[in-house]
Structure formats: structure tokens, C-alpha cells
C-alpha positions in Angstrom: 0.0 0.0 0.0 2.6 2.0 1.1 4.5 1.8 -2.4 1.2 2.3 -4.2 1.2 5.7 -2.4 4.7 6.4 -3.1 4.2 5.7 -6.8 1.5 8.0 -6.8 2.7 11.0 -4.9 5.6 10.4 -7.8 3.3 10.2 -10.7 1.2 13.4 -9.6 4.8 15.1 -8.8 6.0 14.4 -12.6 2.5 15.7 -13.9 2.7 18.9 -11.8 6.3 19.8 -13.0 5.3 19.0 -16.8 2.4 21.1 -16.2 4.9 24.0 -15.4 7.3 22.7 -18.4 5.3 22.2 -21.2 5.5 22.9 -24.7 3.3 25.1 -26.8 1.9 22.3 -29.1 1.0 24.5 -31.9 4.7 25.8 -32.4 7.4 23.9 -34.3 10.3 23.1 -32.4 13.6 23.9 -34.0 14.6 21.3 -37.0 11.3 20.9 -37.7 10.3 21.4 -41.6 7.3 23.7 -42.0 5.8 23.5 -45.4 5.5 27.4 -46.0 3.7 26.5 -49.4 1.2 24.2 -48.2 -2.9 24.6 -46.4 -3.6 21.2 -46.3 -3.7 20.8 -42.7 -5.2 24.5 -42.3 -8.4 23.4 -44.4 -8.7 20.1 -42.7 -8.9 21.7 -39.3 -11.1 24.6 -40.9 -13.7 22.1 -42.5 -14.0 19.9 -39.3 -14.6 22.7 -36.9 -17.5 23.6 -39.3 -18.8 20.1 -39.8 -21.9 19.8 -37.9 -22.8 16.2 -38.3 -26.8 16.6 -36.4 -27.8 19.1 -39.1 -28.1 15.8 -41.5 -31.1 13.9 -42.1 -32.8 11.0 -43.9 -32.8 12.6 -47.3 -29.3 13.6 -47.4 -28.1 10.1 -46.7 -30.7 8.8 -49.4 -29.3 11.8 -51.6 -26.4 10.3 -51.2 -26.2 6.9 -51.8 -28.2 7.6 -55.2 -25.2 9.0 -56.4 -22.4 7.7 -58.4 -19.8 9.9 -57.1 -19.5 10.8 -53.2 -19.2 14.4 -52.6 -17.8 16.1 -49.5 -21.4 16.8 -48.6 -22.5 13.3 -49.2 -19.2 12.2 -47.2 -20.7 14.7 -44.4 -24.0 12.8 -44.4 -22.8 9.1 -44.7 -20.8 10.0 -41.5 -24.1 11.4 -39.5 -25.7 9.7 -36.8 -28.9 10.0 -39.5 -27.3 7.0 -41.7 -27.0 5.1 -39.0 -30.8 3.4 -39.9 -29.4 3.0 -43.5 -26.2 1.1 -42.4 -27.2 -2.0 -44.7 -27.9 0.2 -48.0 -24.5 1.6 -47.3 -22.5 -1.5 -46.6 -24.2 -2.6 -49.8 -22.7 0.0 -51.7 -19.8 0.5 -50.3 -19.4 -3.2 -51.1 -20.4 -2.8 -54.9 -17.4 0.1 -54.7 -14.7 -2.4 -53.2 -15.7 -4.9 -55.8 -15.6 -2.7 -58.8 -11.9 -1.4 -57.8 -10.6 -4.6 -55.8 -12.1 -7.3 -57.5 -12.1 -10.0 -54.5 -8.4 -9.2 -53.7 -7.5 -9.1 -50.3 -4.0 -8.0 -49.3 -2.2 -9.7 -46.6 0.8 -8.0 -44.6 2.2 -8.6 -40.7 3.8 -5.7 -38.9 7.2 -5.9 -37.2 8.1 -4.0 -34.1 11.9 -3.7 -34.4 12.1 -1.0 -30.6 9.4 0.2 -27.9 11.5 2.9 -26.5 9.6 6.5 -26.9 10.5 10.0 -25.8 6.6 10.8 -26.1 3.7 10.7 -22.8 0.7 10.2 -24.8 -1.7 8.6 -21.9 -3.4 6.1 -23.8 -0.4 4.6 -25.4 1.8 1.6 -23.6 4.5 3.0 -25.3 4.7 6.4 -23.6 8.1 7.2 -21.7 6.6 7.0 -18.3 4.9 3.5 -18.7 6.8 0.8 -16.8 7.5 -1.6 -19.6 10.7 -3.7 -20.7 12.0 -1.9 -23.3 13.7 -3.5 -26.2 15.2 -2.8 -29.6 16.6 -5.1 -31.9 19.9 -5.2 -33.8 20.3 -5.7 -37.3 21.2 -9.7 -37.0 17.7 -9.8 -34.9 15.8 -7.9 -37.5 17.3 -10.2 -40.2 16.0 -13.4 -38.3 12.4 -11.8 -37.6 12.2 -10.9 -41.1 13.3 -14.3 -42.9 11.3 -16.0 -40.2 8.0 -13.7 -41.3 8.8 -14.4 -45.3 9.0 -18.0 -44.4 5.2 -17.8 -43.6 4.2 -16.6 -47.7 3.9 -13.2 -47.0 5.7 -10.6 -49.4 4.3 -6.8 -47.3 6.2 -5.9 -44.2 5.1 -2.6 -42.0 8.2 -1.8 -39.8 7.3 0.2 -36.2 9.0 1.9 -33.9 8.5 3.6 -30.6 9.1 7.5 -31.5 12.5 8.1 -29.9 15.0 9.5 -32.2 17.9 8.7 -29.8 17.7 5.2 -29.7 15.7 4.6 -33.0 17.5 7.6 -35.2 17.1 7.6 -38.8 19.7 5.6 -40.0 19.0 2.8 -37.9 15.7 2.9 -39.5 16.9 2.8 -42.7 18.7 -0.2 -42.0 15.5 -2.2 -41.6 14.3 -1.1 -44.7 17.6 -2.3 -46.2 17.2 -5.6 -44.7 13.6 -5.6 -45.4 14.3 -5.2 -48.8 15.6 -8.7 -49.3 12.8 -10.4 -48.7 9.6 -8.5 -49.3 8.0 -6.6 -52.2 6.5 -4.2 -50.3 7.6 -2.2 -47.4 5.4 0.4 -45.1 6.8 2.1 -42.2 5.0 3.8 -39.0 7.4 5.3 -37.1 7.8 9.1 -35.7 6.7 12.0 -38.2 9.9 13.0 -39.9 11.2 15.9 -42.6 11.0 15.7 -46.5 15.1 14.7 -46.6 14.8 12.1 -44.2 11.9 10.5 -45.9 13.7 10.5 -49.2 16.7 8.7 -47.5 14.5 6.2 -46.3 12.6 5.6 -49.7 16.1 5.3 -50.8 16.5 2.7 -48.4 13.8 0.9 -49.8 10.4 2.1 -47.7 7.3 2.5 -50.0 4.7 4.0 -48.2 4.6 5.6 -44.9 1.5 5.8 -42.3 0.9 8.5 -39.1 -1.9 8.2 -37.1 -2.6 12.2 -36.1 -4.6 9.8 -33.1 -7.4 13.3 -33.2 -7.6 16.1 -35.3 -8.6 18.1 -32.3 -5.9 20.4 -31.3 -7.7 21.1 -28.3 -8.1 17.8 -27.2 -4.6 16.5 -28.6 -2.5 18.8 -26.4 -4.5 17.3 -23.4 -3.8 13.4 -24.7 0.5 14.3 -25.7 2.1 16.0 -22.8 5.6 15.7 -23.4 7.8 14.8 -26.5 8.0 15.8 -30.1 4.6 14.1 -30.9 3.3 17.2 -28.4 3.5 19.2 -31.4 0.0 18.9 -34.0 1.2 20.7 -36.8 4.0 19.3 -37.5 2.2 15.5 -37.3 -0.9 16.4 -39.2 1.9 17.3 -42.0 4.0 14.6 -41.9 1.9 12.7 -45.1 2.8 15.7 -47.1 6.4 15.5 -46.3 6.6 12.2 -47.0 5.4 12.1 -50.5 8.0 14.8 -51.2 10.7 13.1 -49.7 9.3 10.4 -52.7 7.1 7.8 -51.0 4.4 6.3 -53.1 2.0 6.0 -51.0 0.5 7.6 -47.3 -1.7 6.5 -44.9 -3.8 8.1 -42.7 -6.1 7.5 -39.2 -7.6 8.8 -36.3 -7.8 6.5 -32.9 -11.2 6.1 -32.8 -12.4 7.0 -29.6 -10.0 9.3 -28.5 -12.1 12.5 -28.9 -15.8 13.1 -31.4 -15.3 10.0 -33.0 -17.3 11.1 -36.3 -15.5 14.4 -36.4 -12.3 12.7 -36.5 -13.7 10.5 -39.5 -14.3 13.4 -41.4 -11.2 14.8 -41.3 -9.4 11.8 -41.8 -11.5 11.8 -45.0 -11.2 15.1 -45.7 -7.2 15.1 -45.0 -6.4 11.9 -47.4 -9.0 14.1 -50.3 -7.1 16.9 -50.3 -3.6 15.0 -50.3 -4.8 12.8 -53.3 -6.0 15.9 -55.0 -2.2 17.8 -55.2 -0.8 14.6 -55.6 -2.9 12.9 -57.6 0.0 10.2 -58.1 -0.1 9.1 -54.5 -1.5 6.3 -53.5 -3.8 6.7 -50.5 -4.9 4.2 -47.8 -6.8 4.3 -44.4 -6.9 2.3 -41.1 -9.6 2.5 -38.9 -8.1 1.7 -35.4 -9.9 1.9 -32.1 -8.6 1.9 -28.9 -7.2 -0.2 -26.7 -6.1 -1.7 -23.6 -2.9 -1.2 -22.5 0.0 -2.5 -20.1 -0.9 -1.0 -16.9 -4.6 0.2 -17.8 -6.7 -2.1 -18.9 -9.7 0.3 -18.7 -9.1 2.0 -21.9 -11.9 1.3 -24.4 -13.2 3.1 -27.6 -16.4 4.7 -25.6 -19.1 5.4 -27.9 -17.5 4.2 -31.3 -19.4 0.4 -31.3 -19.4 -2.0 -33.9 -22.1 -0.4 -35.7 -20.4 2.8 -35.7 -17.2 1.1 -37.1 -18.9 -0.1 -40.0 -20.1 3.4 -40.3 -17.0 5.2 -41.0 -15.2 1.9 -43.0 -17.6 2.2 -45.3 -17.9 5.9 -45.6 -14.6 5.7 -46.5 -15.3 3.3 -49.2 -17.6 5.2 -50.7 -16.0 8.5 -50.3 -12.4 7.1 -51.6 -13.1 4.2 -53.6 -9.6 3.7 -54.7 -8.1 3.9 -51.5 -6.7 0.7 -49.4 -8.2 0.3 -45.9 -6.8 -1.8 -43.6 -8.3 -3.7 -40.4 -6.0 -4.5 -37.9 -5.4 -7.2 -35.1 -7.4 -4.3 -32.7 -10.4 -5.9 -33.7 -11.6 -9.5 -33.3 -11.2 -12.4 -36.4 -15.2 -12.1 -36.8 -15.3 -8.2 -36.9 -12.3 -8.3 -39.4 -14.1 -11.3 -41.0 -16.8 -9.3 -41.6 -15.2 -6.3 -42.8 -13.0 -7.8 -45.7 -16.3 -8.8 -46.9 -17.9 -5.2 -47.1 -15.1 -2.4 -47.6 -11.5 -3.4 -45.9 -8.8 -4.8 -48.7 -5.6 -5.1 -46.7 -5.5 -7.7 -43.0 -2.4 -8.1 -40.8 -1.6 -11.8 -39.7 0.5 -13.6 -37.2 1.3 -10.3 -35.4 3.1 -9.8 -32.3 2.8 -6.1 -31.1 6.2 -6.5 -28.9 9.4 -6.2 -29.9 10.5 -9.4 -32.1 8.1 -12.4 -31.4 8.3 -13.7 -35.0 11.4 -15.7 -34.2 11.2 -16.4 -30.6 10.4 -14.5 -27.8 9.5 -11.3 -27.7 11.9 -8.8 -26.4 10.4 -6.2 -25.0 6.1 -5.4 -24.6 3.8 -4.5 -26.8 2.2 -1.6 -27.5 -1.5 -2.8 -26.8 -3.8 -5.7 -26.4 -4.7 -7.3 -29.5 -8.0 -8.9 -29.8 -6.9 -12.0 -33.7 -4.2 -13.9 -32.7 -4.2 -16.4 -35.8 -1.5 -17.0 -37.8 -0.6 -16.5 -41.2 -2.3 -19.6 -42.6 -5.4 -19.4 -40.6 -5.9 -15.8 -42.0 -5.3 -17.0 -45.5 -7.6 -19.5 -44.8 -10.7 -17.3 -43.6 -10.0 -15.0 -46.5 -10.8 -18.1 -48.5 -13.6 -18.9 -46.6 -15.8 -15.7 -47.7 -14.7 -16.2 -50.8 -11.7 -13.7 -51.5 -8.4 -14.3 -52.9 -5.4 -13.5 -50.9 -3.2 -11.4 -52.1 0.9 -11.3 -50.7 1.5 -8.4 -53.0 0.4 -6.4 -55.6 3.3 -4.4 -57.2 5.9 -5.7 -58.9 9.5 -4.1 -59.7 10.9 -3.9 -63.2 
């Protein structure tokens, strides 16, 4: 008990003195690229805070799912609590868009945790520098063995994490796993900390493809009260990062909210709204979106997505869909075999497999913890399998290099 209240008085100590510390999280901190040219993330932020999802009714969601392109509006309305009654006409057509563009493809990848060590205090994250966890981070003969182990499984699409700590995962080192990477697998996707144009073009030199950030919630307000310490404190710079990237030459972004974190649907929309504008200066990029929600984590276990149910899920996959129709959308180990089952079916086109959310785990043991609870444990064959099942074709990769 006594410890308990130790570790306490501590915590509430550290809080208090990174109240009186903290950052403003709207300012750049030096060697930070701002994009002087760009009001991509301006308009986002401009076009949620104006979004007012109650002032949509039946007719605007019948309005539009009669139409054969989805306007922002229509977007707007799909996302309302009024299509909520219509969630099987739009799982219908949001299914009729996936087949169209997709055929009955469905794209299989794993992700590989290569360190867990983060300079960041986001609270809902078991990652965050003041979480007790065993950090880890593996060295390039460990990476080698995770990575031939995962290959040995079929699969051909890697997505290489991080925890976001520059000092112990710096740039180079993540470049390294890309190099390794790039010996055996055709695709390569990295989430790791948001980083400048130059240092995204050295890694798509090392071989990376595509590059993911979760902005977690597109409300500032509510961000600087979920990131109090660390470069991820400031919003600006994340909600750019997509931008940089396909400047520093990556062919492809991806974008997300955490569902849950703040106005679920708000943050839907500007998800939307952020990948739209993205694909419309780039029009060469290719665009995908995940659709995580929270959860538990190592030492809190009462985390939970609040309000954004299954129902609601299926809501904003298949706005999505419809919105974006040649986008990828991935589904994730965060949700259960029967909800990613189910979502495959409908709108999603890319499903992890065999994941381990620690550090290593592939190969052996893992080396340090994971990041959160996942909810699909199957391996690599059983996914294959259930992708079978409903009668899609798996798919290890799609691009080929000439």
C-alpha cells in the first residue's frame, strides 16, 4: 500500500512539473520542416470545426447513396448519426465500390516491431516514456531473423514500427531495416515518428514505400491534453507529416484517427477530408486508411473506444469506401477475427496476420512489450484460410518491380 502511495505521490509530482514545463503544441520546435507552401492541414482543421454532423437527415443520406460519385457533402452525411438506420444500403454500396476497384483481392501484410523505446507521454499509449514496460530494440542480425522467419510464412508486405524516440531509433538505424527488409519482401510500409522531406527521401532510398501516421485526433484542443511531453506534443507538424513524406518520394501515405480518443465522427471526417485533399495535389499518391480503435494497455486495462461500437465502425469503414473508392483500408489485429471477418467482406482490402505487437516475437520471444492488447491472434495460414472462406483471394503483394 505504502509503495502504491509512493508511486502515486511520484506520478502526480511528474505531472505537476510537466504542467509547469510544457511545450506550446502548436509551435514547431527547431529542426522541424514547415511547409510554407502548403494549407492542407489549415483546411482540414477549418472544415471539421464547421462540420456539424446533427444538421443531416434522412434525405441527405438517401441523396447520397443515389449517387455515383460521393461528394464532400454526401461524405458529411454518410458519417451522420442520421445513416446510422441506413447502415445496410450503405455496406451494400460501399461493397459494390470495393468490388468494382478490388475485384475479390484481399491483401495480406504482418507488422514488425523492431524497438518500444519513446521519448513521447501520450496517456493512452503503452509505449509512452513514463509507462513501466521492458524496453527493447533489436539489432540488425535480430531484424534479419524476424524478417526471414516472417517471409518464411508466404507473405511478401512488411510494415516496420518503432517507438518515437530519435535517440535510440534515429534515422539511420531505420533505414537499416528497410535495407534488410528489402531482401525479402516486395512491399515495405513504415509507421514510425513523423519525420522531414530529406529524411523521408533517405528512407525511400532505403527501400520504404509508403509511410503511415496516425494524427490519433484532429482536435488540437483535445490532442494537447492526450501528448504531454515529446516531439509528438506538437500537432502541426504530425498532421503534415503525409505531405512531407510524399515529397521526400514515397508512393503512398496512410492516414487515421484513434477512434475513440475525442468526437469519434468528427475525426472520421477529417481523416477523410485530409487523405482528399492529399490525393487531389498529388494525384500520383496512392492513399490508404486504417480505422483503429482503442485499446487496452499494459498497466490500464480500462481504456476502451467509448461510444464508437461495432455499428459505428462499420459506419466510418464504409464511408470511406464510398468517399475514396480507390483507396486501401486496412483492419487490424485491434479488432476481433469475426469483426475483421466481416469487414473484408464489405469495404476493408488489406488484414495483418501472425502479429506480435512486442518487440521481435516472430522468431522467438519477444523482447520487449507490446504496444497494446490485440483482440486476432491467428497466424498466417489461418488468416489465409478465412479469407478463403468468404470467398476472396489472398493477395501477398500487388506491385511488382521492373
Amino acid at each position: 500500500m505504502q509503495e502504491q502511495m509512493n508511486e502515486s505521490i511520484l506520478n502526480d509530482e511528474i505531472r505537476e512539473h510537466m504542467k509547469e514545463n510544457r511545450i506550446d503544441h502548436m509551435t514547431y520546435l527547431e529542426g522541424m520542416e514547415v511547409l510554407e507552401d502548403s494549407d492542407i492541414g489549415d483546411e482540414v482543421i477549418r472544415q471539421m470545426e464547421a462540420y456539424d454532423y446533427d444538421a443531416y437527415t434522412a434525405v441527405d443520406v438517401r441523396r447520397a447513396l443515389l449517387h455515383d460519385r460521393c461528394s464532400v457533402e454526401d461524405f458529411k452525411a454518410l458519417l451522420s448519426p442520421a445513416a446510422l438506420p441506413f447502415l445496410e444500403e450503405i455496406a451494400q454500396k460501399a461493397q459494390m465500390e470495393t468490388r468494382k476497384h478490388f475485384g475479390n483481392s484481399c491483401m495480406m501484410f504482418t507488422p514488425l516491431y523492431i524497438a518500444n523505446y519513446c521519448e513521447n507521454y501520450c496517456i493512452y499509449c503503452g509505449f509512452n516514456c513514463h509507462n513501466k514496460i521492458h524496453r527493447a530494440k533489436l539489432n540488425e542480425e535480430e531484424m534479419e531473423q524476424e524478417m526471414k522467419t516472417i517471409a518464411d510464412t508466404g507473405l511478401q508486405e512488411i510494415l516496420i514500427l518503432t517507438g518515437e524516440s530519435r535517440g535510440m531509433s534515429d534515422v539511420n538505424y531505420i533505414g537499416e531495416a528497410c535495407k534488410i527488409a528489402r531482401k525479402y519482401f516486395k512491399v515495405i510500409g513504415l509507421e514510425v515518428y513523423p519525420m522531414n522531406s530529406d529524411e523521408y527521401a533517405f528512407l525511400h532510398e532505403c527501400g520504404a514505400d509508403y509511410v503511415t501516421v496516425f494524427q490519433e485526433t484532429y482536435n488540437s484542443d483535445k490532442y494537447e491534453t492526450l501528448h504531454l511531453a515529446g516531439h509528438k506534443r506538437i500537432f502541426p507538424y504530425r498532421l503534415n507529416a503525409q505531405e512531407r513524406a510524399i515529397r521526400g518520394g514515397m508512393r503512398g501515405v496512410g492516414f487515421a484517427a484513434l477512434l475513440g480518443l475525442a468526437d469519434f465522427r468528427k475525426d472520421a471526417f477529417a481523416t477523410g477530408m485530409h487523405a482528399y485533399l492529399i490525393q487531389k495535389k498529388y494525384p500520383h499518391a496512392e492513399i490508404a486508411f486504417s480505422c483503429p480503435r482503442l485499446r487496452p494497455i499494459i498497466n490500464n486495462d480500462k481504456i476502451n473506444p467509448m461510444d464508437v461500437h461495432e455499428r459505428q465502425l462499420l459506419q466510418v469503414v464504409c464511408a470511406y469506401r464510398i468517399f475514396m473508392p480507390f483507396a486501401s483500408i486496412t483492419v487490424s489485429t485491434r479488432e476481433c477475427a469475426r469483426v475483421r471477418d466481416n469487414l473484408i467482406q464489405i469495404a476493408a482490402t488489406k488484414i495483418s496476420a501472425g502479429v506480435s505487437v512486442g518487440i521481435g516475437g516472430h522468431s522467438g520471444e519477444e523482447k520487449g512489450d507490446g504496444q497494446f492488447e490485440i483482440s486476432d491472434g491467428r497466424n498466417v495460414q489461418e488468416v489465409y484460410e478465412a479469407i478463403e472462406k468468404v470467398g476472396l483471394q489472398p493477395v501477398m503483394s500487388d506491385y511488382i518491380y521492373v
